[in-house]
N, C-alpha and C positions, 0 to 999 in steps of 0.2 A: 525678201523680194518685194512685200507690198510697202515697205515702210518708206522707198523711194519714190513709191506715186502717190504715199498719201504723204508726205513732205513736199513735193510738188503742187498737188492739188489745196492743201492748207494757205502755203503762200501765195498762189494764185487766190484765193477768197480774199486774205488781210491785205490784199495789192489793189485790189477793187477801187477804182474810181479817183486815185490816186495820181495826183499830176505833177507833184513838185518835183525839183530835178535836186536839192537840196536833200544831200542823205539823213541828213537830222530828224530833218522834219519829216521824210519819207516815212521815218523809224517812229515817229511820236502818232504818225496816221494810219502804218501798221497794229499800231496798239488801242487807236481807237476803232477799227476796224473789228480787230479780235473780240473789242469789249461788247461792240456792235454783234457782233453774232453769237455770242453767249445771251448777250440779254435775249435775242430774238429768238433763240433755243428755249433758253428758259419761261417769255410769256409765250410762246406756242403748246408749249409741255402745259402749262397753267392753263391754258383756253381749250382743250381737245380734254382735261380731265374735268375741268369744270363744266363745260356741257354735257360732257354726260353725266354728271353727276345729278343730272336734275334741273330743271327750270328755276328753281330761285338761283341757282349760281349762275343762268345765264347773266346776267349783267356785270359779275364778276369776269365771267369768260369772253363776252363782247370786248370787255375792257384792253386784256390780256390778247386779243387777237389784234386791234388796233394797234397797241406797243410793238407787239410784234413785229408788225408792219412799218411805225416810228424807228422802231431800231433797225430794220432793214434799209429805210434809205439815207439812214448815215452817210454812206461813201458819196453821194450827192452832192455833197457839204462841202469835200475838200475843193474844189470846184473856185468857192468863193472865196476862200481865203485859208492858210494855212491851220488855223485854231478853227473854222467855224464848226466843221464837226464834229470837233471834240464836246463844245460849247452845249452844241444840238443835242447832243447823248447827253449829258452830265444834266442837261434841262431834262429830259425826259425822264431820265432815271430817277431824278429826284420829283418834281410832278407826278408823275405815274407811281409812283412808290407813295406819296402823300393821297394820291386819291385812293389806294387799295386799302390803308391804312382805316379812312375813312368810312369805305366800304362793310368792310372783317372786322373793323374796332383791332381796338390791341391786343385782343387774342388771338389774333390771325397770323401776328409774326412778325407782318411785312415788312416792319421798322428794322429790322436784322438788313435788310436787304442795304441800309444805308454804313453800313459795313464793308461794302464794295468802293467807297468813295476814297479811299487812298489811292486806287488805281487811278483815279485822276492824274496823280503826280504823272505815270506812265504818259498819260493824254499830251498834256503840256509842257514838262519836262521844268528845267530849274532854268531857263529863260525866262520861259514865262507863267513864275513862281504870284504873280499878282492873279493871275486869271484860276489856276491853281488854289490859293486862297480863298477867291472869291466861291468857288463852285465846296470847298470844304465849310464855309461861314454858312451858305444859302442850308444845306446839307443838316448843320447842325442847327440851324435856325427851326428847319421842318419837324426834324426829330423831336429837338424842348416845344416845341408848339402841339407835335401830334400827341406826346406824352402827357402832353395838359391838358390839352382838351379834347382829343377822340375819345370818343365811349371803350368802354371795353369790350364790348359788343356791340357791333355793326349789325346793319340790315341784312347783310346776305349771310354773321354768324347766327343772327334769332333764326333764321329760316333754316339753317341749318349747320346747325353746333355741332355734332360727327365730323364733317367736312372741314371745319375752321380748325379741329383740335389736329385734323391728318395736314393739314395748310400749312401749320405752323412748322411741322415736323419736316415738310419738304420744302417749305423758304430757306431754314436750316440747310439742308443738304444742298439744295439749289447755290448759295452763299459759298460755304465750302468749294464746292466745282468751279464755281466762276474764279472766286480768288487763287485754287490752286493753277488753274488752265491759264487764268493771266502772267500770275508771277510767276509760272512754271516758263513759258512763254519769252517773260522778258528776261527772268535769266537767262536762259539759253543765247537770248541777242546779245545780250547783255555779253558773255563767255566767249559769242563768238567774235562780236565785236572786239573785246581786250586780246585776242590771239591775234587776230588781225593787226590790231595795233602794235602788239610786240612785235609782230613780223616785221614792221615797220619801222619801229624803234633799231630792231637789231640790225636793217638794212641802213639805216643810215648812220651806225654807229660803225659798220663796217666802212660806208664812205666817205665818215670822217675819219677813219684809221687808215683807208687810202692817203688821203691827201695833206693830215698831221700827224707829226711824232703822237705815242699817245700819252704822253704828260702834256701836250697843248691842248690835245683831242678832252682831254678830263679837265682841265680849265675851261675850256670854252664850253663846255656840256654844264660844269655851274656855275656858269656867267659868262652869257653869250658874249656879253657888253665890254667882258676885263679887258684890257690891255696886255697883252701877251708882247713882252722885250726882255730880252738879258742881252749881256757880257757876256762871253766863252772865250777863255786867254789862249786855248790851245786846240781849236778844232779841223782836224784832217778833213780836206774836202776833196771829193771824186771831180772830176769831169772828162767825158768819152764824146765822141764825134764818130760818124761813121764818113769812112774816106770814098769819096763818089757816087756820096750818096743822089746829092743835089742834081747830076747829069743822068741819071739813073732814072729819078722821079720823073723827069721830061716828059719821060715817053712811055712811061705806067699807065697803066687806068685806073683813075682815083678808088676805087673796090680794089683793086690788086695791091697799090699803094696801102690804104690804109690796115688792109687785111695783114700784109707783110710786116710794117710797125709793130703793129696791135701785137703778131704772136714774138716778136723779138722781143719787145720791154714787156711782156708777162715770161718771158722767160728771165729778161735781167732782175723784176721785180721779185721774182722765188729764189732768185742768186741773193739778191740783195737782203731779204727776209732769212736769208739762211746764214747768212755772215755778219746778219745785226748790225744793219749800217741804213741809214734814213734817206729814204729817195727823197728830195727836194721838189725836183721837177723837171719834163722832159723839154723840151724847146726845139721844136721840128725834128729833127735826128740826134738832137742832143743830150746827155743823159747825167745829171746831177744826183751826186748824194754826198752825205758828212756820217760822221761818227767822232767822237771824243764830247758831246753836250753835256751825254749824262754820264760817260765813262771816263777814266783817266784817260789821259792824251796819248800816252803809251798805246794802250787798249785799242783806242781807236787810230791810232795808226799805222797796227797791224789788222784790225777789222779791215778798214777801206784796202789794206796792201794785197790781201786777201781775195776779196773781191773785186779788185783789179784784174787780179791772175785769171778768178774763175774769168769773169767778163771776155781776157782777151780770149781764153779759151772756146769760150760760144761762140764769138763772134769768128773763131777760124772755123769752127764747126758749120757757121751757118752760113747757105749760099744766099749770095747777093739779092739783089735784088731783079738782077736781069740775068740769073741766075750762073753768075760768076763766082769767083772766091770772094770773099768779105773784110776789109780792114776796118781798123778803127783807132784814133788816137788818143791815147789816154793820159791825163793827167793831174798830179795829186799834191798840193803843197798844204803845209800845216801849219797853222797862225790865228789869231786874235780878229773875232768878227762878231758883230750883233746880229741876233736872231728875233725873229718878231716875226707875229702875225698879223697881215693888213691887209684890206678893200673891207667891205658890206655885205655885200650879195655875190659875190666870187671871191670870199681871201682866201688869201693861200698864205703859206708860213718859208720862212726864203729869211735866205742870210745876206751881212755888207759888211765891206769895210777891202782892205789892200789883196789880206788873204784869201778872198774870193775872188780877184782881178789877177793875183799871183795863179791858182790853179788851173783858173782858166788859159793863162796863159803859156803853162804846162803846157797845155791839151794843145793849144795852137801853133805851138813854137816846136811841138813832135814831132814825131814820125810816124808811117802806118806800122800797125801792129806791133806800137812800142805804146811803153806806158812809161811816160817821163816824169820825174819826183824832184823834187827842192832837196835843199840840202838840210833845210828844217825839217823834213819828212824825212829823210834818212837817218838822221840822228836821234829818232823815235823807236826806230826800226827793230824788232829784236832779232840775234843771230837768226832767227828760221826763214831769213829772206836772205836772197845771193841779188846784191845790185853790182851794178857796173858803171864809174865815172863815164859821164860823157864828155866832160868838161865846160871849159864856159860857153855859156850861149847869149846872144845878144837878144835881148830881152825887150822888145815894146813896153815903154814906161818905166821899165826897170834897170837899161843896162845889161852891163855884165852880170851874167849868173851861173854859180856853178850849179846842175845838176848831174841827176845820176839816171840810171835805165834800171828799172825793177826786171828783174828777168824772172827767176822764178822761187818758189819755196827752197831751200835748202835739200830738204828731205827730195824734193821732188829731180834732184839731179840724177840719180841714181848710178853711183858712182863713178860718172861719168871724166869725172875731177877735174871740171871746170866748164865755163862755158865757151863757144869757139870763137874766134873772134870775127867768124863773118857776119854775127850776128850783131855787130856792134854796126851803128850809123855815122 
C-alpha cells in the first residue's frame, strides 16, 4: 500500500525543475536530480554530525551544510540548458570533494567520494560523451593532485583524529548508498524503458505483418532500403466487390460507414488468416488476396478456392449495409505476375502484370453471390471442389473466355447429387 505513494512521491522530487519536452533528456535530468539529492542527503548527514561533534569540526560542517544547499539547487540549472545542471553537480562534487580532502588530509577518506564520478555517464548519456569525458579528466585530475599533495592530516583531522578515523568509515558507506540508489535507480529506467520499447517493437512488427506477407515483412526489417521484386509463374489471385454497396454508402453516416467495413474485413481478415492466403489490399469495398508465392500453385489454388467459399458464405450471413441481405462478386484467376514492394513512407506490397487484370475481371464480369474462375484456376482445382461451366463470356480486354462458377466444396454437398440448375446464371 505505501510503496505506491512512495513511488509517486520519489518521481515527483527527480521531476523537479525539469522543463524539457524531449524524453531523453528528460531521463538524463531525472538522473541528475537523483544524483542531486543524494549528495544533499549526504552533506546534510556530514553537517548535523559534525556539529555536534564539537567546534573544531565546525568548519568541516559549515562546509557540508553549504553543499548541501549546492546540491539542492541543482534542478535550477535545467532552466538554462539541457546539460547545465548536470555540469553544476559534477562541478560541485568534484570542488567540494577537493576542498574536504584538504580539510581531513587523506585520512579523512573523502577522495572515495570521487568514485561516484561514473554516474556522470547517467548525467550526460553517450551523446554527449565529450562533456562526460571532460567531468571524468577534471575528476581524475583532482584525485592525482590531492594524492600528491594533501597532507595526510588535515586541520580539522589534528583537531580531532577519533572523528577523521569514524569520517573515513562513513564516506565508505555514504559512497556504497549513493552508487547503489543511483544505478539501482537507472536500471530500473533502464528495464522499464526496454519493456516499453519491446512493446513497441512488437506492435509494429504486428503492423508490418498486417500490411506484408511475412517473408517481405523479414526482408524489410533487415534492410529497410532492399529492393523487394520477384517473378511468380503461377499465382492464384482473389478479388471480391460487395454489390450495392456504393448506393448504400450515400446515405450512411460516415461512423456507421466506417464502423460496418471495419467489422466485415476483420472478419474476412480471420477467414483469410485461417485459409493461408495473403490479403493485398482493400480498395473502398474491394477485397484483394493471392496465394501460390510461396506455395505450389496447386496449393494455392485450393487456398484461395477455399476462401472463396468461406467469404461467399459471410457475406450471405452478413446484413447489409442498410440492413438488407448482402452480395458480393467474386473472382479468381491463376497466372504469371510480379510482386514487389513500393513507395517510402506508405509502401505497400501489390502485384502486376495480365493476371491481375484477368481476376479482376472475373470479379466484374460476375454475378452477385457468385464467385467466377478462369479456366486456368480450374485446371488447378483438386476434386474437393464441384464447379460449374458458365461458358464463354465476353471479356473487356480479353475477348472470348471460357469460365466456370465455383459452387461449393465437394464434401460440403451432402449428398444432395448435384447442384440445381437455378443456381446457375
Amino acid at each position: 500500500m505505501l510503496w505506491r505513494p512512495l513511488a509517486q512521491a520519489v518521481g515527483w522530487v527527480v521531476s523537479v525543475g525539469i522543463v524539457a519536452t524531449d524524453e531523453a533528456v528528460r531521463r538524463r535530468q531525472r538522473f541528475v536530480n537523483t544524483g542531486a539529492v543524494l549528495g544533499a542527503i549526504a552533506s546534510t548527514q556530514h553537517a548535523v554530525e559534525q556539529w555536534l561533534a564539537g567546534e573544531a569540526m565546525h568548519p568541516l560542517a559549515v562546509h557540508n551544510a553549504i553543499f548541501a544547499v549546492v546540491h539542492l539547487i541543482t534542478p535550477l540549472f535545467h532552466r538554462v540548458s539541457a546539460n547545465a545542471a548536470a555540469i553544476w553537480l559534477c562541478s560541485a562534487i568534484i570542488l567540494g570533494t577537493q576542498r574536504v580532502i584538504w580539510l581531513t588530509g587523506l585520512d579523512g577518506g573523502a577522495q572515495v567520494y570521487f568514485a561516484c564520478t561514473a554516474g556522470a555517464f547517467l548525467f550526460f548519456g553517450p551523446q554527449n560523451w565529450r562533456l562526460y569525458v571532460a567531468v571524468v579528466a577534471a575528476a581524475f585530475a583532482s584525485v592525482i593532485g590531492a594524492l600528491a599533495l594533501a597532507p595526510l592530516h588535515g586541520p580539522v583531522a589534528v583537531a580531532a583524529p577519533a572523528y577523521t578515523r569514524q569520517l573515513a568509515s562513513l564516506v565508505v558507506i555514504n559512497v556504497m548508498v549513493i552508487n547503489v540508489w543511483l544505478f539501482t535507480y537507472a536500471l530500473l529506467k533502464t528495464y522499464r524503458a526496454e519493456a516499453a520499447l519491446g512493446a513497441e517493437v512488437e506492435r509494429a512488427d504486428r503492423l508490418l505483418l498486417a500490411i506484408l506477407p511475412r517473408p517481405i515483412a523479414r526482408t524489410l526489417k533487415g534492410d529497410p532500403k532492399a529492393l523487394v521484386a520477384d517473378r511468380h509463374e503461377a499465382v492464384t489471385i482473389f478479388f471480391a466487390d460487395l454489390v450495392g454497396f456504393t448506393s448504400a454508402a450515400r446515405t450512411a453516416s460516415p461512423e456507421r460507414l466506417v464502423a460496418w467495413l471495419d467489422g466485415l474485413f476483420k472478419a474476412v481478415d480471420a477467414l483469410a488468416e485461417t485459409h493461408k492466403v495473403e490479403k493485398i489490399k482493400t480498395i473502398g469495398d474491394a477485397y484483394m488476396a493471392v496465394s501460390g508465392v510461396q506455395v505450389p500453385p496447386e496449393v494455392g489454388a485450393d487456398r484461395v478456392a477455399g476462401f472463396a467459399i468461406a467469404f461467399r458464405d459471410l457475406v450471405r450471413a452478413t446484413p447489409g449495409l442498410d440492413g438488407g441481405p448482402l452480395n458480393a462478386r467474386v473472382g479468381i484467376h491463376t497466372g504469371p505476375v510480379v510482386a514487389g514492394v513500393i513507395g517510402g513512407t506508405r509502401f505497400a506490397y501489390d502485384l502486376w502484370g495480365d493476371a491481375v487484370n484477368t481476376a479482376s475481371r472475373m470479379e466484374s464480369h460476375g454475378a452477385p453471390d457468385k464467385i467466377q474462375i478462369s479456366a486456368a484456376t480450374r485446371a488447378l482445382l483438386s476434386k474437393g471442389f464441384e464447379t460449374l461451366p458458365r461458358g464463354s463470356v465476353a471479356v473487356k480486354g480479353l475477348g472470348a473466355v471460357d469460365t466456370f462458377w465455383l459452387e461449393t466444396r465437394a464434401a460440403d454437398l451432402s449428398g444432395t447429387g448435384g447442384l440445381a440448375t437455378d443456381k446457375l446464371l
